[in-house]
C-alpha positions as CSV (number, residue, x, y, z in Angstrom):
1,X,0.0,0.0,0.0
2,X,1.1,3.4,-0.8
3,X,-0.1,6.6,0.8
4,X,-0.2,9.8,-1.9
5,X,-0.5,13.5,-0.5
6,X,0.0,16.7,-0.7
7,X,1.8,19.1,1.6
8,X,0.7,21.1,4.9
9,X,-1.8,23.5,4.6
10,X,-3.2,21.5,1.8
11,X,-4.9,23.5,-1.3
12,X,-7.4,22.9,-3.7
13,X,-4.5,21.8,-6.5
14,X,-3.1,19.5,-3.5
15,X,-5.9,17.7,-2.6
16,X,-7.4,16.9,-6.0
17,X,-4.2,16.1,-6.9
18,X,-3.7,13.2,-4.1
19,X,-7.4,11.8,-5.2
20,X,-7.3,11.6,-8.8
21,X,-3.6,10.1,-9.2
22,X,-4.6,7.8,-6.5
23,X,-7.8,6.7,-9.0
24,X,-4.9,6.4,-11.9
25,X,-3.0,4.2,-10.1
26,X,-5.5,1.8,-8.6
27,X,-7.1,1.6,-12.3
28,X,-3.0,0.6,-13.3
29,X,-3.3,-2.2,-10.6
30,X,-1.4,-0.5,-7.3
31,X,-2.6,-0.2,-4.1
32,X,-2.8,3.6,-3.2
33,X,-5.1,5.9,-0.6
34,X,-5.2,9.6,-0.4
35,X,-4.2,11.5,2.1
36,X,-4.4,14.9,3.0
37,X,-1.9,16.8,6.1
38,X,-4.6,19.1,7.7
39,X,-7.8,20.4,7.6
40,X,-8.7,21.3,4.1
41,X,-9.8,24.8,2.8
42,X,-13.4,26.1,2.0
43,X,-12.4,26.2,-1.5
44,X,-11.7,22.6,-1.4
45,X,-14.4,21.6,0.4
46,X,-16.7,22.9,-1.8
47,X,-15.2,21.3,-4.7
48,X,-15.0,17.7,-3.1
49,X,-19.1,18.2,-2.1
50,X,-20.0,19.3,-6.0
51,X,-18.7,16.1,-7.1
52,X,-19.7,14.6,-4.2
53,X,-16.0,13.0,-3.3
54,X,-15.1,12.1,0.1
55,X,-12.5,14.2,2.3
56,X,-9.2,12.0,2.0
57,X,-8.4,10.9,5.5
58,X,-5.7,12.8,8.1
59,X,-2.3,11.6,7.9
60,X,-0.3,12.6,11.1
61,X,2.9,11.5,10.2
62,X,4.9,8.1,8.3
63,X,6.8,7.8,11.4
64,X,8.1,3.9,11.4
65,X,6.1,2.4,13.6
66,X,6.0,-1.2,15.4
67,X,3.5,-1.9,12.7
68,X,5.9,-1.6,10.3
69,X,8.3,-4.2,11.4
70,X,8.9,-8.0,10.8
71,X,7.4,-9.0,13.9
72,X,6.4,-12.1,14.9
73,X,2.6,-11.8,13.8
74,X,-0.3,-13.7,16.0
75,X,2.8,-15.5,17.8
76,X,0.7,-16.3,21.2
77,X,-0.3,-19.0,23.0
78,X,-3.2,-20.0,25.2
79,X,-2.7,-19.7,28.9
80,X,-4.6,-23.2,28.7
81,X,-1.8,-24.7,26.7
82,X,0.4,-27.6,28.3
83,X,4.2,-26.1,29.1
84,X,5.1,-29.0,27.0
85,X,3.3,-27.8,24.0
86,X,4.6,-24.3,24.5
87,X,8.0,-25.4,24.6
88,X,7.7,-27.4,21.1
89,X,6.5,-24.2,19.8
90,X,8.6,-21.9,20.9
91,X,11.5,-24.6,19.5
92,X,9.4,-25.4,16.1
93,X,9.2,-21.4,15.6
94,X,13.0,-20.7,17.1
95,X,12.2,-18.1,19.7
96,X,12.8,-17.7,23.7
97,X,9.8,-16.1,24.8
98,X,6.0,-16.3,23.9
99,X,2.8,-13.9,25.1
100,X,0.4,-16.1,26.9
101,X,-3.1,-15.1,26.3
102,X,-6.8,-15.7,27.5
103,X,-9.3,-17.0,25.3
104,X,-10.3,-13.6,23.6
105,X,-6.8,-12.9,23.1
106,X,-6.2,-10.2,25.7
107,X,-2.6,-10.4,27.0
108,X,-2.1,-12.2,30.2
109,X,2.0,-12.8,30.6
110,X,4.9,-13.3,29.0
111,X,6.6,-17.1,29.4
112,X,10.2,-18.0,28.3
113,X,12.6,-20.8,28.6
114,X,14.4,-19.6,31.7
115,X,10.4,-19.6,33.0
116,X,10.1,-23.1,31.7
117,X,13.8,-24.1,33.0
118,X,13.1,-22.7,36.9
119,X,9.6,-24.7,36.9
120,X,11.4,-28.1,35.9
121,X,14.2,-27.3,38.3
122,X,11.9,-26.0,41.0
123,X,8.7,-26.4,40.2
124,X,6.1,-28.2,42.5
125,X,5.8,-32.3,41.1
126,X,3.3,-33.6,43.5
127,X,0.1,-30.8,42.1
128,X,-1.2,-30.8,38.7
129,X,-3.9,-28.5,37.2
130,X,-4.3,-28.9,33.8
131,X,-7.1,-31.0,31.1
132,X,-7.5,-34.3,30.9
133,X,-6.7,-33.4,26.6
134,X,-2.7,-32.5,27.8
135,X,-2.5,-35.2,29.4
136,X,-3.2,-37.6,27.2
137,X,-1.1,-35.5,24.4
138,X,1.4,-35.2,26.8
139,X,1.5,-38.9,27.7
140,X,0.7,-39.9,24.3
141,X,-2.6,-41.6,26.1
142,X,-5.7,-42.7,25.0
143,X,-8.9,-41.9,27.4
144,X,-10.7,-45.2,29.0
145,X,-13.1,-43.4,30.8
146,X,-13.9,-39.8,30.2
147,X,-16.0,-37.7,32.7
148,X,-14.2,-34.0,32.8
149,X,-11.7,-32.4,31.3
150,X,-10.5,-30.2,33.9
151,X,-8.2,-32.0,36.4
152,X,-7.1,-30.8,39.3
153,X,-5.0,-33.0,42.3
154,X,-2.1,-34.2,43.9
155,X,-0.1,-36.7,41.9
156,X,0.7,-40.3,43.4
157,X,2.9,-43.1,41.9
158,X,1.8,-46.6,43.0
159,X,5.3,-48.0,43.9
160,X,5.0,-49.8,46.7
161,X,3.8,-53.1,47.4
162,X,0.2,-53.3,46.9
163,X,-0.4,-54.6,50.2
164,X,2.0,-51.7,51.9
165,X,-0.3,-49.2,49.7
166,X,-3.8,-50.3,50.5
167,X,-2.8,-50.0,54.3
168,X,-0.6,-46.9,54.1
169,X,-1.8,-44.5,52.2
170,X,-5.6,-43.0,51.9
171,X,-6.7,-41.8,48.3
172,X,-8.8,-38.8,48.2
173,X,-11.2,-37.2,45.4
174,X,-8.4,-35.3,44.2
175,X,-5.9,-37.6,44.1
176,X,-4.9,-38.3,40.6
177,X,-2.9,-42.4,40.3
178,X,-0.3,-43.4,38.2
179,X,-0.3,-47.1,38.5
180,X,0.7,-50.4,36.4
181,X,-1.0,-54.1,36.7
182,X,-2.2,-54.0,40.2
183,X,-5.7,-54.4,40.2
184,X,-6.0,-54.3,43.7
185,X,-5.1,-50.7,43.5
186,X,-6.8,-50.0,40.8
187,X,-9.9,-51.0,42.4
188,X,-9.1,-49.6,45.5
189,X,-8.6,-46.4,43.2
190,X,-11.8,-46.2,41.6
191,X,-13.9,-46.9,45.0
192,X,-12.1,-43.9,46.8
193,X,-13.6,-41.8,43.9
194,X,-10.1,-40.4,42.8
195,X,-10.0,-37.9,40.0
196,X,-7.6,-39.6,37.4
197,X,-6.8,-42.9,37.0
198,X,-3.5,-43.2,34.9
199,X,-2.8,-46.7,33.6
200,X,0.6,-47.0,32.1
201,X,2.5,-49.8,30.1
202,X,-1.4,-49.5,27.8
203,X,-2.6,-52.1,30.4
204,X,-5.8,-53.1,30.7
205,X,-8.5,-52.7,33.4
206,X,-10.8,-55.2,34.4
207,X,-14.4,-55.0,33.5
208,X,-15.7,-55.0,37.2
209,X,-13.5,-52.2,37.6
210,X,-14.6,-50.1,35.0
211,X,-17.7,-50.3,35.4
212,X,-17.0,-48.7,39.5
213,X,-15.2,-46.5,37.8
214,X,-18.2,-45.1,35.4
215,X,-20.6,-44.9,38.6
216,X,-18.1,-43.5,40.9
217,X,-16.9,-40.9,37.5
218,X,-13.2,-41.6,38.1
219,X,-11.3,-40.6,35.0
220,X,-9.2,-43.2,33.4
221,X,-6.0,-42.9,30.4
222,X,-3.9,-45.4,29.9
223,X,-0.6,-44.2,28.5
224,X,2.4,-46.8,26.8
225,X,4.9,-44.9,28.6
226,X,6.5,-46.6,32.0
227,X,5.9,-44.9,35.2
228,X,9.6,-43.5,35.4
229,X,8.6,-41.4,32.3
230,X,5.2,-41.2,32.8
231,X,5.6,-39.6,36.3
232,X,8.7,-37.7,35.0
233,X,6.8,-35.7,31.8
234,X,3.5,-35.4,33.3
235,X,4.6,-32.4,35.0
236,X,4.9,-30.7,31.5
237,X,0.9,-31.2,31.1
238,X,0.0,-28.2,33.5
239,X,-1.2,-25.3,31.6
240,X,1.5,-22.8,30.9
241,X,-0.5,-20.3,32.7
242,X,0.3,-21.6,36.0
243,X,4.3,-20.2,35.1
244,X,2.8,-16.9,35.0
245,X,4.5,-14.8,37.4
246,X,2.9,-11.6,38.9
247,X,6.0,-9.3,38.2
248,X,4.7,-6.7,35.5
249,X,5.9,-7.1,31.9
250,X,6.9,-4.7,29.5
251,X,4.2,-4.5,26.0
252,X,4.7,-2.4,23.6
253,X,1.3,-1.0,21.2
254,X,1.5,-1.4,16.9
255,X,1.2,2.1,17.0
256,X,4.0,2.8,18.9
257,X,6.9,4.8,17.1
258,X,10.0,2.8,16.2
259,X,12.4,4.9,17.8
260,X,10.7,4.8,21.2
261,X,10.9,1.2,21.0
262,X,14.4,1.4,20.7
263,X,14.8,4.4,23.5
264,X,13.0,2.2,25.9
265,X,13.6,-1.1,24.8
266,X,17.7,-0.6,25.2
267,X,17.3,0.7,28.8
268,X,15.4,-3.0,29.7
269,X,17.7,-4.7,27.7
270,X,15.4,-7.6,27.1
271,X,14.6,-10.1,24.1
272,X,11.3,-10.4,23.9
273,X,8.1,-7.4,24.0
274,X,4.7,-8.7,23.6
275,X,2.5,-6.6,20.8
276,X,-0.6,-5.4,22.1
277,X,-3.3,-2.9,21.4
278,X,-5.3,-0.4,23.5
279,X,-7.8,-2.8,23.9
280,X,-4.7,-5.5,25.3
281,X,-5.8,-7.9,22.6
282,X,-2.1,-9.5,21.5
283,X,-1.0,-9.4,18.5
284,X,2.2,-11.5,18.8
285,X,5.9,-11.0,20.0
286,X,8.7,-8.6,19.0
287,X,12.4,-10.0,19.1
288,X,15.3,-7.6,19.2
289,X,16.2,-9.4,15.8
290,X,13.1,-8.4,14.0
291,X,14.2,-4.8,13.9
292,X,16.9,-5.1,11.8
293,X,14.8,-4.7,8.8
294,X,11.6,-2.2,8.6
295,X,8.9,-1.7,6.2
296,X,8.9,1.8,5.4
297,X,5.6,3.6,5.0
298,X,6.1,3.7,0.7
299,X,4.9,7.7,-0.3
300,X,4.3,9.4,-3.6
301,X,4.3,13.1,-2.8
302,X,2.4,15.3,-5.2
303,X,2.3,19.6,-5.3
304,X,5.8,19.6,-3.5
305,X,9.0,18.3,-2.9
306,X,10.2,20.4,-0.1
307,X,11.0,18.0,3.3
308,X,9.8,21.1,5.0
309,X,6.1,21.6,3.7
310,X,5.7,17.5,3.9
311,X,4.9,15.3,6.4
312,X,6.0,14.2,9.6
313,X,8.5,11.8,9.9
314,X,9.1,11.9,5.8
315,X,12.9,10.9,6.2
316,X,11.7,7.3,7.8
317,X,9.5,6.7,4.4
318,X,9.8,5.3,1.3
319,X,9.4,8.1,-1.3
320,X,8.3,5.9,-4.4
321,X,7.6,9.3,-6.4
322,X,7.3,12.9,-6.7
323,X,4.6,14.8,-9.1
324,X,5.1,18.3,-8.8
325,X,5.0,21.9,-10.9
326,X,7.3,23.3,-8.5
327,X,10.5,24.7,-8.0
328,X,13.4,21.7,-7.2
329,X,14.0,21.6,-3.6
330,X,16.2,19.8,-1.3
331,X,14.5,16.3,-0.8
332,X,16.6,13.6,-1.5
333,X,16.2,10.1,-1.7
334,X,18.6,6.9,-1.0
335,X,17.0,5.4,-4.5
336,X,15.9,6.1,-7.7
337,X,12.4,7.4,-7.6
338,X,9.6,8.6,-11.0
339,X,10.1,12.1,-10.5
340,X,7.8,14.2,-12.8
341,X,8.4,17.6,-12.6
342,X,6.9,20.3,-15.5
343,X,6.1,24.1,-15.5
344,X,2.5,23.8,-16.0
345,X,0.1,25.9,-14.1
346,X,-1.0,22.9,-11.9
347,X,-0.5,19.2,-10.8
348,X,-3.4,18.0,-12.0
349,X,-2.3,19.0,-15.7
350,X,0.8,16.5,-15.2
351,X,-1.7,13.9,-13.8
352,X,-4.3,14.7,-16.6
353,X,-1.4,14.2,-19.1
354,X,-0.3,10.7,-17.3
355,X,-4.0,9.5,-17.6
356,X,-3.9,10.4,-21.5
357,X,-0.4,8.5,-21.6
358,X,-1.8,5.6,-19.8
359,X,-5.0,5.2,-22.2
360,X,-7.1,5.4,-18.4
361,X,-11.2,7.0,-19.0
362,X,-11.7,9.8,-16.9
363,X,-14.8,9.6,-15.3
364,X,-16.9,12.4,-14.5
365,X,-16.6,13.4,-11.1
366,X,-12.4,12.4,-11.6
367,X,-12.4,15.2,-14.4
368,X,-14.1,17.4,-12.1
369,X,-11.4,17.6,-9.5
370,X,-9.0,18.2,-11.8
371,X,-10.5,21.0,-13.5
372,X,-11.2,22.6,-10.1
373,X,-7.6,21.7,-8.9
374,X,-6.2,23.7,-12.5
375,X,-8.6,26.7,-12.1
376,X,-7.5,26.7,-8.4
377,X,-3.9,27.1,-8.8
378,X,-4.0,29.1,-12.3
379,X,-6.8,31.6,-11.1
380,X,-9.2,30.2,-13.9
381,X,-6.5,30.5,-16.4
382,X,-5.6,34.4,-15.4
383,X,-2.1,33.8,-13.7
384,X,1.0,34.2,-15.1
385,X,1.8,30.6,-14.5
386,X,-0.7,29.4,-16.8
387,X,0.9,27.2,-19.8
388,X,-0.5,26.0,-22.9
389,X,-1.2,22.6,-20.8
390,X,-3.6,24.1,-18.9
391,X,-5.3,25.4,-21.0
392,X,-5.7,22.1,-23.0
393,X,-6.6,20.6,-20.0
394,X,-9.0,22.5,-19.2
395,X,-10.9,22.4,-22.6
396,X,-10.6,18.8,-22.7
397,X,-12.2,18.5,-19.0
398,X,-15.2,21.0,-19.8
399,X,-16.0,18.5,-22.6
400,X,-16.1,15.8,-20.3
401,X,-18.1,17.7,-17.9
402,X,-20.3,19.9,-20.3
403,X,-19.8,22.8,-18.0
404,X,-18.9,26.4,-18.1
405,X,-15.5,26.5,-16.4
406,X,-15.6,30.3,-15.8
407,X,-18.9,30.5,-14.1
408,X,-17.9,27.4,-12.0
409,X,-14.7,29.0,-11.0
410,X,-16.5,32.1,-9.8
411,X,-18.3,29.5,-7.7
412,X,-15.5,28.1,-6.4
413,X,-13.9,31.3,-5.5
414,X,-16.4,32.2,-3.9
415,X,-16.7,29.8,-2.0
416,X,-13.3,29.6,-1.2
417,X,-12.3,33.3,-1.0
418,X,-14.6,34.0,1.6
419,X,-13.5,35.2,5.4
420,X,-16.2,34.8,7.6
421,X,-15.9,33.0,10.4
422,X,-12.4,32.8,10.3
423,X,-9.9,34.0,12.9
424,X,-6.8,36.3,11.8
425,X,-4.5,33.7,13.1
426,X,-6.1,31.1,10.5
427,X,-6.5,33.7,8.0
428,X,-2.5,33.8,7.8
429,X,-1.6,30.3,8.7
430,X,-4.1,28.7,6.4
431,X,-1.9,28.7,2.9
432,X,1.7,29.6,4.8
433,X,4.6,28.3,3.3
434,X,8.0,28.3,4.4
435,X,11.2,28.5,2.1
436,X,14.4,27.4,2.9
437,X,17.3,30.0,0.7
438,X,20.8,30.3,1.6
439,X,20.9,30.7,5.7
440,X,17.0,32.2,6.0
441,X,13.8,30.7,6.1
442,X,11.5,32.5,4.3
443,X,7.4,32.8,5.5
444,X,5.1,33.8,3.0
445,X,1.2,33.7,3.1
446,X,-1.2,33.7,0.3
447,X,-4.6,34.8,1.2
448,X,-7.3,35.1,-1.8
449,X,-10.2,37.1,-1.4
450,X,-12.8,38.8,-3.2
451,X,-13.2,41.7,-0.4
452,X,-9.7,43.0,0.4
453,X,-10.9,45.6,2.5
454,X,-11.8,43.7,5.5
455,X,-7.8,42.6,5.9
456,X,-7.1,46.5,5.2
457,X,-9.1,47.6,7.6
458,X,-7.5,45.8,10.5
459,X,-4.1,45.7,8.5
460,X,-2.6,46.8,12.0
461,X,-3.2,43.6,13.7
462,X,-2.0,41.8,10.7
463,X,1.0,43.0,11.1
464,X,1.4,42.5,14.5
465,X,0.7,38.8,14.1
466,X,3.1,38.0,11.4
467,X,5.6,39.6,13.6
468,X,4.8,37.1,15.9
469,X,4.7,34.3,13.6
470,X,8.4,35.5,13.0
471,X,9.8,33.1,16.3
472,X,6.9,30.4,16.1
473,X,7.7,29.3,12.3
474,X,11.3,29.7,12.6
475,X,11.5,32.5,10.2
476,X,13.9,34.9,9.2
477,X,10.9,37.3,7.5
478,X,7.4,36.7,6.8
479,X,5.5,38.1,4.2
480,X,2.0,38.5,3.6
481,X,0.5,38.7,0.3
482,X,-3.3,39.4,0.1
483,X,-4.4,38.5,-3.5
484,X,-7.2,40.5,-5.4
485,X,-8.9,38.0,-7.4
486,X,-10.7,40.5,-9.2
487,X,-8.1,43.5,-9.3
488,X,-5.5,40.6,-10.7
489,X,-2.8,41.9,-8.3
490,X,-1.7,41.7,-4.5
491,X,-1.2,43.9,-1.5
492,X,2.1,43.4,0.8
493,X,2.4,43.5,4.7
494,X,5.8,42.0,6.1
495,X,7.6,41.6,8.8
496,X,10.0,44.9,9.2
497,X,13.2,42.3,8.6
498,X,11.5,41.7,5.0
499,X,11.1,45.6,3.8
500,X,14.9,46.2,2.2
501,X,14.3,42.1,0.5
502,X,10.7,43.3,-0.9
503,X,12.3,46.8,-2.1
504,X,14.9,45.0,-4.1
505,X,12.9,42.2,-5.2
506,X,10.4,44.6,-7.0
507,X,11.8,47.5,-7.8
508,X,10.0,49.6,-5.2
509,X,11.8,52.6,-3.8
510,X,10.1,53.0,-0.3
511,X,7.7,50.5,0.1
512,X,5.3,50.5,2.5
513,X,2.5,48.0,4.8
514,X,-0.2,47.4,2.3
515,X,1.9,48.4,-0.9
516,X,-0.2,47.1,-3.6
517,X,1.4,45.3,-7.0
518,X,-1.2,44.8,-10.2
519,X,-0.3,41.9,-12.0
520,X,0.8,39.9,-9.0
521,X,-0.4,37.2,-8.3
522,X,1.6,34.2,-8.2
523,X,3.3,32.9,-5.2
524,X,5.4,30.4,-6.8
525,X,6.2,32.3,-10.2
526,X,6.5,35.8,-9.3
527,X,6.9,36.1,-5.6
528,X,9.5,32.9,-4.2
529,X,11.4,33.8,-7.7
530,X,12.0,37.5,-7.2
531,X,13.3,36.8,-3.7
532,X,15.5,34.1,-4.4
533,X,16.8,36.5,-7.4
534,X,18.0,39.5,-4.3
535,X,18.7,36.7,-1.5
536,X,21.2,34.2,-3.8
């Protein structure tokens, strides 16, 4: 699966873009969602509700995570399990530890092979509590008489002369008898109502016997093994859940971030970290060796290629490919990546080209996101970063979508242009992009809007915010540019540290908060390039 977005703050062009080369490569057989990096504009909004298009869900960050690792997947065992049977897994499967689990799944305790080790060292012989069904896979036995399957009781070896037996020792209901040939015992055994009756060598028990046995609902396996062996692996039948200590162990969550794991996991300085979620449902076990090779979150980035305006966490990811119409920035890769770069107006004209290279139909509500994403970025074909592309594009769409691409940009400006309800600190942070030139970081804002005058009105307070957005964003200067959609040009307000860079970027003698510039109205084209021309 790949994830494809946009960057921060994401626009119109942005978001589009994410959805409809997502669609392209899904109909070219990949496996792709959309993704979007914040809360999406009014412009956009309005666009994916015309065409009736879901909003692409949040992506925080492609932060490896415990998810993303070659963990031992639904590695668990029941706490019902015999300790032999965990210990053939945990051989079969060559690891030292396994989570122990109830029978939903929710996490009850790790058990290793020191665990198992201690209990056959020290462990208590004389008490089992277990199922009738270890035993007998333990034993390798074969039931006689079934009544239960939960046994519980103190274990006895007949090894005494019968006769020193019958008069030595009592048998209680809990008692559970390993015993060969001697049927005096046996009967004895099945009148004192034991709990389990374990016949070894496979001998036989007499029919009188049994049928005591049945009434009295004493329990009955035979097993082939001697009682040397039979008394000495029985012990391994007890469910592994009796080795559970109460000491408290250390799980880690899927979610979990990769380099926490390793922050904490190096302090413990243990092997093995049971996986579980929020809910305490295991998952399965994480070795020390399984994090020797992750699976990075694979990304294709699309409207930038700036580290800076992506996600979180982009250097842990797999960048499988970058569509963009902007500038080259500093991302870099440790592969060979599809990079499509062009200086076309917007993203979706690349994309729009790739489904035409691709032979890929365009359906109808497809074509209308790109449209809006190309009238978005190109001001309905009125900016100066408009190509002969677009423009293409943008007949070839209308076609599709037998509208009127002028009246439905109006629409969409509208929509998207307008300030109400809106504080100033979202007014200014809502398309803010920060560029990295030389030893500065350079802020600048786009705001587009079909009534200027409400920003110039309070232009004071404007200015006293970007000023302040000077030591939050990291910014050498910040500048503001408030676009006129219907004058075709922008007004200016900047931090103070900005006014000698604007000056000589534009020509202007003594500019001034507010300074207005007809004409201007791209960000990328005519704005970033001017500064880089003065700051390089």
């Amino acid at each position: 699966m790949e994830y494809i977005f946009g960057h921060k703050n994401p626009d119109t062009d942005s978001v589009t873009a994410a959805i409809t080369l997502s669609y392209l490569k899904n109909q070219l057989g990949g496996n792709t969602i959309p993704k979007v990096l914040g809360k999406i504009n009014k412009e956009t909004e309005f666009v994916l509700n015309y065409f009736n298009t879901k909003i692409p869900g949040y992506l925080n960050d492609v932060k490896l995570q415990i998810k993303d690792l070659n963990y031992h997947k639904n590695f668990y065992i029941n706490k019902y399990n015999s300790i032999s049977e965990t210990y053939n897994y945990m051989m079969n499967n060559n690891i030292t530890g396994i989570p122990v689990v109830d029978d939903n799944n929710k996490f009850e305790g790790l058990i290793t092979i020191k665990n198992i080790c201690h209990e056959l060292i020290s462990g208590d012989f004389s008490y089992l509590k277990t199922s009738l069904h270890n035993i007998i896979d333990t034993l390798c036995g074969e039931i006689v008489n079934y009544v239960d399957d939960e046994i519980e009781g103190t274990l006895l070896t007949a090894t005494y002369r019968s006769t020193t037996f019958l008069e030595n020792l009592t048998l209680e209901p809990n008692t559970i008898l390993i015993v060969g040939d001697r049927h005096s015992v046996i009967e004895y055994a099945v009148n004192s109502k034991i709990k389990l009756l374990i016949l070894i060598g496979n001998q036989n028990i007499k029919p009188e016997h049994l049928e005591i046995a049945k009434k009295n609902k004493v329990n009955i396996i035979k097993t082939p093994y001697d009682s040397f062996h039979t008394s000495k692996l029985i012990g391994l039948s007890n469910y592994i859940g009796n080795l559970i200590g109460k000491g408290r162990v250390i799980t880690f969550n899927e979610n979990d971030y990769y380099e926490d794991f390793i922050v904490k996991s190096n302090k413990l300085g243990h092997n093995n970290y049971p996986i579980v979620d929020k809910h305490n449902v295991c998952h399965g076990l994480l070795r020390i060796t399984d994090i020797n090779k992750p699976n990075k979150k694979r990304v294709i980035l699309v409207d930038h290629n700036e580290e800076n305006q992506s996600v979180l966490g982009l250097e842990e990811a797999d960048i499988r490919e970058i569509i963009d119409h902007h500038n080259l920035g500093s991302l870099t890769t440790n592969h060979p990546i599809n990079f499509r770069i062009r200086t076309v107006g917007s993203t979706n004209t690349i994309i729009y080209s790739m489904y035409l290279e691709n032979k890929v139909e365009i359906p109808h509500d497809i074509a209308g996101l790109m449209l809006s994403g190309i009238l978005s970025d190109t001001l309905a074909l009125t900016s100066p970063t408009t190509t002969e592309d677009d423009k293409i594009a943008v007949k070839n769409l209308t076609d599709i979508l037998n509208i009127d691409y002028n009246k439905y940009a109006t629409e969409m400006f509208k929509a998207g242009t307008s300030l109400e309800g809106k504080t100033k600190e979202q007014i200014v942070t809502e398309d803010f992009k920060v560029y990295p030139l030389e030893d500065r970081n350079i802020g600048i804002s786009q705001v587009f809007t079909l009534n200027v005058e409400e920003i110039l009105k309070e232009k004071e307070k404007y200015i006293d915010l970007i000023e302040q957005y000077r030591d939050i964003k990291n910014c050498d200067i910040i500048i503001l540019c408030v676009t006129d959609i219907i004058k075709n040009g922008s007004y200016f307000f900047y931090t103070e540290s900005a006014k000698n860079v604007l000056e000589n970027a534009f020509n202007i003698v003594d500019i001034y908060q507010g300074y207005y510039i007809g004409g201007c109205v791209s960000r990328k084209k005519q704005i970033v390039s001017a500064i880089m021309d003065v700051i390089k």
